[in-house]
SERO-4910 file (N, C-alpha, C, O; in steps of 0.05 Angstrom, whole numbers):
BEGIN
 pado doro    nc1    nc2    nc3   cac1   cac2   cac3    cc1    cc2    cc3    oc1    oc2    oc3
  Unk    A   -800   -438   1969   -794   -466   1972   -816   -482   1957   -839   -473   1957
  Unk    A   -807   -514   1940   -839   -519   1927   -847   -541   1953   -839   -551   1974
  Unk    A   -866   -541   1938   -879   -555   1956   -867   -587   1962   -876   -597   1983
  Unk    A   -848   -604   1945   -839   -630   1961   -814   -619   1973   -802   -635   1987
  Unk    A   -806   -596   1971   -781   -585   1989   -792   -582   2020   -780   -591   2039
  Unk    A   -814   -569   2020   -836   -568   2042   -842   -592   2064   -842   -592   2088
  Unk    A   -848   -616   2042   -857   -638   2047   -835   -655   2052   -843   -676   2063
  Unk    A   -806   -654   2046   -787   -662   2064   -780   -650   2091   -780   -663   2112
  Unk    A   -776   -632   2089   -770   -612   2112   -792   -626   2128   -786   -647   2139
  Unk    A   -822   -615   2130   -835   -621   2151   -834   -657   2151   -843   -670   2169
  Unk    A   -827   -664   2134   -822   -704   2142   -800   -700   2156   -795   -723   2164
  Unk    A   -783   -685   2167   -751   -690   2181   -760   -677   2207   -746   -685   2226
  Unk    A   -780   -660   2215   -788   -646   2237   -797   -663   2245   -783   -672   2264
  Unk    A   -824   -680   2238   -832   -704   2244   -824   -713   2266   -831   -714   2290
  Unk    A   -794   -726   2242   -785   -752   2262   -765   -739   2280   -761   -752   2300
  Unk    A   -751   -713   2277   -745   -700   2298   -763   -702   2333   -754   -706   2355
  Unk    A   -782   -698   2327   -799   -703   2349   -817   -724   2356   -836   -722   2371
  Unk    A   -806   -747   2342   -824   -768   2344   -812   -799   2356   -821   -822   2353
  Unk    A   -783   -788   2374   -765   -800   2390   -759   -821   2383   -768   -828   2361
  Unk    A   -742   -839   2398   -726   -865   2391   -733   -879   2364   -756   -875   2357
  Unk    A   -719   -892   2350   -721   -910   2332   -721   -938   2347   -709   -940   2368
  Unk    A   -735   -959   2337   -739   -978   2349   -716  -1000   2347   -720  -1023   2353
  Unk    A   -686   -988   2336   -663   -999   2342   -649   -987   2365   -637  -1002   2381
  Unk    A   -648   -964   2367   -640   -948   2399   -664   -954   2421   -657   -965   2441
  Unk    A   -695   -946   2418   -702   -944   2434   -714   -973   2452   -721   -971   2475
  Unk    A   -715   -988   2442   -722  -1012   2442   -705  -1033   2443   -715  -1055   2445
  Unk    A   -670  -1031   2441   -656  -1050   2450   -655  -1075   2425   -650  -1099   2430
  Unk    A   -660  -1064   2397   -657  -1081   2380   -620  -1065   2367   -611  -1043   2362
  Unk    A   -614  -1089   2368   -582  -1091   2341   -590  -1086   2326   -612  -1095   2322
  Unk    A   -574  -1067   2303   -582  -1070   2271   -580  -1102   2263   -572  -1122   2274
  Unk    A   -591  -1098   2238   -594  -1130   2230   -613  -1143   2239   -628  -1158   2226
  Unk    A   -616  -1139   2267   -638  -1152   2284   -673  -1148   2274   -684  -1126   2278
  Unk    A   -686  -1166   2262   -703  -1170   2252   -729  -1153   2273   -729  -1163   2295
  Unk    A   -745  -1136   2270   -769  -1135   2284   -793  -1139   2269   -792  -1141   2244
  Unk    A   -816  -1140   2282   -845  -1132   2277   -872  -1111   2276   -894  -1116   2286
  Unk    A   -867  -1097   2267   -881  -1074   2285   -910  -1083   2265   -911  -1096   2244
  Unk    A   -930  -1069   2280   -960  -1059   2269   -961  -1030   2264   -944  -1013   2270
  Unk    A   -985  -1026   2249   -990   -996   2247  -1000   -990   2218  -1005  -1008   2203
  Unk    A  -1003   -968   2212  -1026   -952   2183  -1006   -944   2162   -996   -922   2165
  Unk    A   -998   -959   2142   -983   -944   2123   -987   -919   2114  -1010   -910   2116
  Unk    A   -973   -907   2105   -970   -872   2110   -960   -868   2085   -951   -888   2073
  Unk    A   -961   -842   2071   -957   -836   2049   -946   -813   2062   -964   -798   2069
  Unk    A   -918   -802   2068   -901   -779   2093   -922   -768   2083   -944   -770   2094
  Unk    A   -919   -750   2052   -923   -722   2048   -947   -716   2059   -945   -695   2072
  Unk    A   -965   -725   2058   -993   -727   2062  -1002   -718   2094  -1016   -700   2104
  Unk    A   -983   -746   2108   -985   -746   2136   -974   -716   2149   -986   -704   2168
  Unk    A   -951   -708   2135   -941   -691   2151   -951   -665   2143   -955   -649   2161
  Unk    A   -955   -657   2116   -963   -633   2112   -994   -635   2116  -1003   -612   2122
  Unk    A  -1014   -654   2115  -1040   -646   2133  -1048   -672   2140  -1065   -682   2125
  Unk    A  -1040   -685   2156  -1053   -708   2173  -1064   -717   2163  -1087   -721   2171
  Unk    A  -1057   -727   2138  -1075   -757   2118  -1065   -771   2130  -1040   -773   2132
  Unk    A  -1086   -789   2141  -1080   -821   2153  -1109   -828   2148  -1126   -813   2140
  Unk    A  -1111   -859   2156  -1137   -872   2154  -1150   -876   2123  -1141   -870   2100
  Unk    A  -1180   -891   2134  -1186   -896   2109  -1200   -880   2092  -1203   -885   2068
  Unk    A  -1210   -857   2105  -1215   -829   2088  -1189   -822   2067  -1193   -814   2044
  Unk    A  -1168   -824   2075  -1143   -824   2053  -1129   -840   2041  -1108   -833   2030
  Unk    A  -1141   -867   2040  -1127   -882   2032  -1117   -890   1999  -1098   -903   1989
  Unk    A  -1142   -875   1989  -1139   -877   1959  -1122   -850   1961  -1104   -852   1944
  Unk    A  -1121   -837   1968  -1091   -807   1961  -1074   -824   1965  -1067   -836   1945
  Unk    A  -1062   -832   1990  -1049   -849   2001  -1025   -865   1972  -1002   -861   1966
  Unk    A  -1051   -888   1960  -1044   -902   1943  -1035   -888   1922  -1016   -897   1910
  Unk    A  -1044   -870   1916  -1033   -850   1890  -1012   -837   1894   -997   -835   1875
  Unk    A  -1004   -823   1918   -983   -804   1924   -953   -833   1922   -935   -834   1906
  Unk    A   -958   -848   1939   -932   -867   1933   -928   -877   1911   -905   -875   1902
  Unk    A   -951   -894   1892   -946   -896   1869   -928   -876   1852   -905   -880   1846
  Unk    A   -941   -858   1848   -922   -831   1845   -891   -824   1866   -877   -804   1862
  Unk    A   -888   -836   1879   -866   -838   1884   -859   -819   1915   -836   -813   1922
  Unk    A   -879   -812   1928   -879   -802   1951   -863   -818   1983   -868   -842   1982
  Unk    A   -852   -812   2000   -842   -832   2011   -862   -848   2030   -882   -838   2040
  Unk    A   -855   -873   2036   -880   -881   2054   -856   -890   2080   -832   -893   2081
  Unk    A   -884   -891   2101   -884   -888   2128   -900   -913   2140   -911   -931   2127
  Unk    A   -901   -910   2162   -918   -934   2176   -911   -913   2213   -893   -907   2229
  Unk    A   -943   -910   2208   -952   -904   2229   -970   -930   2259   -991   -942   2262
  Unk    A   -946   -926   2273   -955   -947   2292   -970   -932   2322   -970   -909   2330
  Unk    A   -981   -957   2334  -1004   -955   2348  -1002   -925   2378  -1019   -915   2392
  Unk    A   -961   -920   2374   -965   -913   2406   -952   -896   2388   -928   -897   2393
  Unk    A   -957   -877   2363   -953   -846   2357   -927   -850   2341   -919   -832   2326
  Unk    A   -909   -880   2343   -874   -871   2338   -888   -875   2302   -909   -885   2297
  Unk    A   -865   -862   2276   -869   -866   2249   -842   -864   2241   -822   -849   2245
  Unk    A   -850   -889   2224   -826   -898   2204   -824   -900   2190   -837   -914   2174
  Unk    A   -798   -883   2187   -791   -886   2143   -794   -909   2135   -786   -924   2153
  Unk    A   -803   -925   2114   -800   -950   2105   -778   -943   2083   -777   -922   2071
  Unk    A   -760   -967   2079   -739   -981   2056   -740   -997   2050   -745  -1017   2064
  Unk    A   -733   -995   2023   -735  -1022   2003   -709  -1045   2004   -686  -1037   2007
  Unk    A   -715  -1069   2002   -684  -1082   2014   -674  -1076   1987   -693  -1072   1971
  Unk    A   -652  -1074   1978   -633  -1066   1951   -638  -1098   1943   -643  -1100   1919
  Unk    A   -637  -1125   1957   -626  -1148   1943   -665  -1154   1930   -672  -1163   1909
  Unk    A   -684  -1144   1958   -709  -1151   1940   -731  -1137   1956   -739  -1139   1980
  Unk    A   -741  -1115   1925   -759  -1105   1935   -786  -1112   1940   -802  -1097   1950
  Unk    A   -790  -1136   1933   -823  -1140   1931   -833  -1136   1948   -854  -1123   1944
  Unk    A   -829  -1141   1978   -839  -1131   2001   -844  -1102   2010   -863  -1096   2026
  Unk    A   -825  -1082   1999   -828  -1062   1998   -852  -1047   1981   -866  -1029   1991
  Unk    A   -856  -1058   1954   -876  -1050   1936   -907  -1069   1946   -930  -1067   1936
  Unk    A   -899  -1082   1965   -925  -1097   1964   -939  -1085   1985   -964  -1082   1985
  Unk    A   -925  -1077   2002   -930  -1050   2021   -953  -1023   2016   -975  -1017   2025
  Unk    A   -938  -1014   1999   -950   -993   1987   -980  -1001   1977   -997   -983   1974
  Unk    A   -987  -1027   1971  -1019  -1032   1960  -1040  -1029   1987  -1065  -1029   1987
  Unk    A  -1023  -1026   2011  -1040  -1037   2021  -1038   -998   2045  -1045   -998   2069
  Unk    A  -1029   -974   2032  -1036   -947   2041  -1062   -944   2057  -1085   -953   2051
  Unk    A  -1056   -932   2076  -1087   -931   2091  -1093   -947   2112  -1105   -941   2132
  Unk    A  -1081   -972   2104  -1090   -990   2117  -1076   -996   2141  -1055   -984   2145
  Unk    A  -1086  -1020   2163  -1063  -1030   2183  -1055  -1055   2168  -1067  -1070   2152
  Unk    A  -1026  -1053   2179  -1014  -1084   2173   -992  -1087   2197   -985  -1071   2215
  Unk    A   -984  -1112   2190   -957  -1124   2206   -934  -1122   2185   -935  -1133   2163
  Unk    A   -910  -1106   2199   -888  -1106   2175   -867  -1123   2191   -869  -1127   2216
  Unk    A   -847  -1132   2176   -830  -1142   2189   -801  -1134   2173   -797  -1133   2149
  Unk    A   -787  -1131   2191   -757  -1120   2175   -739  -1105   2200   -744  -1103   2224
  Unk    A   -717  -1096   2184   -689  -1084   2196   -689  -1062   2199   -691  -1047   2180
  Unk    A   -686  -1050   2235   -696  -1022   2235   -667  -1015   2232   -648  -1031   2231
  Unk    A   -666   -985   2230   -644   -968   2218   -642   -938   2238   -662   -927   2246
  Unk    A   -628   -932   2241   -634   -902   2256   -610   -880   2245   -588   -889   2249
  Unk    A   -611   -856   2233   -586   -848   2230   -591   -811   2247   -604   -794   2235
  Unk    A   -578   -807   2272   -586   -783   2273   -628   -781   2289   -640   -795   2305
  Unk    A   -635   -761   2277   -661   -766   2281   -676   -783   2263   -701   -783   2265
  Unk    A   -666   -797   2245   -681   -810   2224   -683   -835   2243   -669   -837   2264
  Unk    A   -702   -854   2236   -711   -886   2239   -731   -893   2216   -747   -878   2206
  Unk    A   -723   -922   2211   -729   -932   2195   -736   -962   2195   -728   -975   2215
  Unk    A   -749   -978   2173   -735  -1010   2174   -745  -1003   2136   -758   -988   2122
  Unk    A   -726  -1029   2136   -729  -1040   2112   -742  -1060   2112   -734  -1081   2121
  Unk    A   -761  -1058   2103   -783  -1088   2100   -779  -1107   2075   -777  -1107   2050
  Unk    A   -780  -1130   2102   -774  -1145   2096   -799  -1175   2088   -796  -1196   2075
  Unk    A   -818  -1167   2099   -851  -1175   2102   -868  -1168   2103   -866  -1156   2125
  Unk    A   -900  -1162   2094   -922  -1138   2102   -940  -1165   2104   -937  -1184   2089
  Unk    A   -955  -1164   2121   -980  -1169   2111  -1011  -1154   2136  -1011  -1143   2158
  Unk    A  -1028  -1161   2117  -1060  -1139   2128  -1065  -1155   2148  -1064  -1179   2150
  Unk    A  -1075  -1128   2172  -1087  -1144   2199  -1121  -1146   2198  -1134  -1157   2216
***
């Protein structure tokens, strides 16, 4: 298996075990706008060896640039795929500058199966 075959797989175990999406678990409607906090994530990183923080944040920034998927790791353990809105991504890419770090995102959570997600719709640094 190569290694981003790897690095999906263990991103889907992840969220297999990393319960509710914050549209099921939390009583939000799709569409329904949330807020969450938490450490942008670069998956591959996070999941295949616990890169988080600011010891990783420059990998972090490089692995998504390169096109790695990102995540947002929030305060009480749950992590979420992030998506780009299709009508506009800037919020999505503006995201990614800020790897490593905490911020406030704001956007449309998503859940399909064991996946959860939002599409951001706002970032900014706490």
């Amino acid at each position: 298996m190569t290694a981003r075959g790897l690095a999906m797989l263990s991103i889907a175990a992840v969220l297999a075990l990393s319960g509710p999406a914050p549209a099921a678990g939390k009583g939000h409607a799709h569409g329904e706008e949330v807020t969450v906090q938490g450490e942008i994530l670069d998956m591959a990183c996070f999941v295949a060896h616990d890169g988080k923080g600011a010891s990783h944040a420059e990998c972090a920034r490089k692995c998504l640039k390169e096109g790695q998927p990102m995540g947002l790791l929030a305060p009480d353990g749950e992590v979420y795929l992030l998506f780009a809105d299709h009508a506009d991504a800037r919020a999505y890419n503006e995201a990614k500058t800020f790897a490593g770090k905490k911020v406030e995102l704001k956007g449309e959570p998503a859940s399909k199966g064991v996946f959860k997600g939002i599409t951001v719709h706002g970032v900014k640094p706490l």
